[in-house]
Steps between C-alpha positions, in 0.01 A plus 500: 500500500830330543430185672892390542517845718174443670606115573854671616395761742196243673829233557704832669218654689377123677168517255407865551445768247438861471261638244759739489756220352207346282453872324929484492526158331270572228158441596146709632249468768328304189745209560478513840139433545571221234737332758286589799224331284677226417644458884831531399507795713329591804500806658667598855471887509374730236777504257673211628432114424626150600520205186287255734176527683576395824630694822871630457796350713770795700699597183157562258355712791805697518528540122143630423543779796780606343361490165193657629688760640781618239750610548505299865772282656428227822524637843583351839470155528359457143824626395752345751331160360589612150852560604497116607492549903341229641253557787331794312191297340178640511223327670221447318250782451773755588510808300767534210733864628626674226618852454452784243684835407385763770290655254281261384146465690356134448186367682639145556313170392357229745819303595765791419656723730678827410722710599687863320811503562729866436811269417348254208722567259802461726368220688334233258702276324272552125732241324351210702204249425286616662583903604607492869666701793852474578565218745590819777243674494305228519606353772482795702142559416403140640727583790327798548156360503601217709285420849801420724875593512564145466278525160704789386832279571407207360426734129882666475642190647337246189585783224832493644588147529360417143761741334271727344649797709705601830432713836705786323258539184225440768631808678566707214149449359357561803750810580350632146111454539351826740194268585484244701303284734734361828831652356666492818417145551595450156810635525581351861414161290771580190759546775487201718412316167856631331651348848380149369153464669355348189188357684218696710630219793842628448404808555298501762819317725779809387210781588306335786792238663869617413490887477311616763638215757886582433596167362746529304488571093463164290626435202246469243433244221872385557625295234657146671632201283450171603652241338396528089219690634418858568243685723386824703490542848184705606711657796826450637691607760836395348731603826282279723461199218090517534253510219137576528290322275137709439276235371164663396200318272662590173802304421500260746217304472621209306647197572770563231536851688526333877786254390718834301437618880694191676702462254618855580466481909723171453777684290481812759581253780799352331617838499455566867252755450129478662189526256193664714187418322175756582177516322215786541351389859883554615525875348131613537667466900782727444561532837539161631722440148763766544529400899578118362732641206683699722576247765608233248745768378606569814593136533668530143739803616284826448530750764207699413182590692165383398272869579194552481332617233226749668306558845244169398835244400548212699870539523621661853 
């Protein structure tokens, strides 16, 4: 057996091995129960093994259903995690979701989730370590199995702001797959999130607050310099010099975070403009919100009408 390729494959694959690879780099089932023997291996699945005997951290759990599985690739938030998005690690105990080529049938291990997927080929990126989907359709399978719309948001919003992809490939991906759980919501989602709604707080304001009150369209994610430094408005309503600040959990939270948000209200006064900061108790109560928005536009030079939004809104 050719230890230097054993030793090379256990440093690529986080510890884990395949008999599969054993049989591949020289050796036989003979020098596998040798290492099992010796506890240089131990074994996870049948076929599959781990060079330690202790329980296996996120990326050995993901390896060894993969392994198990081959050919497989990471699905969902096993494979959004791969990709480097943060806020897609599992909790512990939680199933590993990968996928297989449509016509494979695989009883799944304790621990291991699968799914067939019609598109593998197309869809799995094979030249990665480990196997795993494409960041899109990914993303839109958590979306899809999200709880709440704001669940859904908060998914295409975090692929989107880390750079692995954009609303448009969203769209397209979704355009091409003839399945799919919550499309319209998904696809309501992908078009207030191309308009620069990048949080499920965002969101919520454009769909619940501005659109169906008549307050006028904000600018979105609107790039302002102050000084040496640079930042994004959340909303602004440019002709009437008002920004609206959305401050949800994520991202403003820290103390660092809370003096970037002075710093910025400070810099928008110098200007003459008005920063409006809200927060989730403020939008969960569209009503009363757009009413407030709409009069401190009014004082600001709008000429709108706040409307009601339905037979139940507040707003007369």
């Amino acid at each position: 057996m050719d230890q230097r390729e054993l030793g090379r494959l256990l440093r690529r694959q986080c510890g884990v091995v395949s008999r599969r690879q054993v049989i591949l780099a020289g050796g036989t089932d003979g020098d596998i129960k040798r290492l099992l023997r010796r506890r240089e291996l131990s074994r996870v699945f049948e076929g599959v093994y781990v060079d330690h005997t202790g329980p296996l951290n996120a990326e050995q759990e993901a390896w060894a259903a993969v392994l198990f599985a081959e050919p497989a690739a990471l699905a969902g938030k096993d494979a959004l995690r791969a990709h480097g998005v943060r806020g897609f690690e599992t909790a512990h105990g939680e199933p590993v979701r990968i996928v297989v080529p449509e016509h494979r049938r695989l009883t799944a291990p304790h621990g291991v989730r699968v799914k067939r997927l019609s598109s593998f080929t197309d869809d799995v990126q094979h030249h990665l370590s480990p196997p795993r989907l494409r960041v899109e359709p990914a993303a839109l399978q958590v979306a899809s199995e999200a709880a709440t719309e704001d669940a859904a948001v908060a998914v295409l919003a975090d692929v989107c702001q880390s750079g692995r992809t954009s609303p448009a490939r969203l769209d397209a991906r979704l355009r091409a797959i003839t399945r799919i759980r919550r499309r319209h919501l998904l696809e309501a989602v992908l078009v207030d999130v191309s308009t620069g709604a990048y949080s499920a707080l965002e969101r919520r304001f454009l769909a619940k607050v501005e659109r169906p009150h008549g307050l006028p369209t904000g600018h979105r994610q609107r790039r302002v310099r102050a000084g040496r430094r640079i930042y994004y408005t959340d909303v602004s309503y440019v002709e009437f010099a008002t920004d609206v600040e959305l401050d949800g959990r994520l991202g403003h939270e820290g103390a660092r975070d809370r003096w970037a948000d002075l710093e910025r209200d400070i810099a928008t006064a110098r200007s003459g403009a008005l920063t409006v900061r809200v927060g989730w108790l403020q939008v969960l109560e569209a009503h009363r919100l757009a009413s407030a928005l709409g009069q401190l536009l009014h004082a600001r030079g709008w000429t709108g009408t706040v409307r009601p939004c339905g037979p139940e809104c507040g707003i007369r």
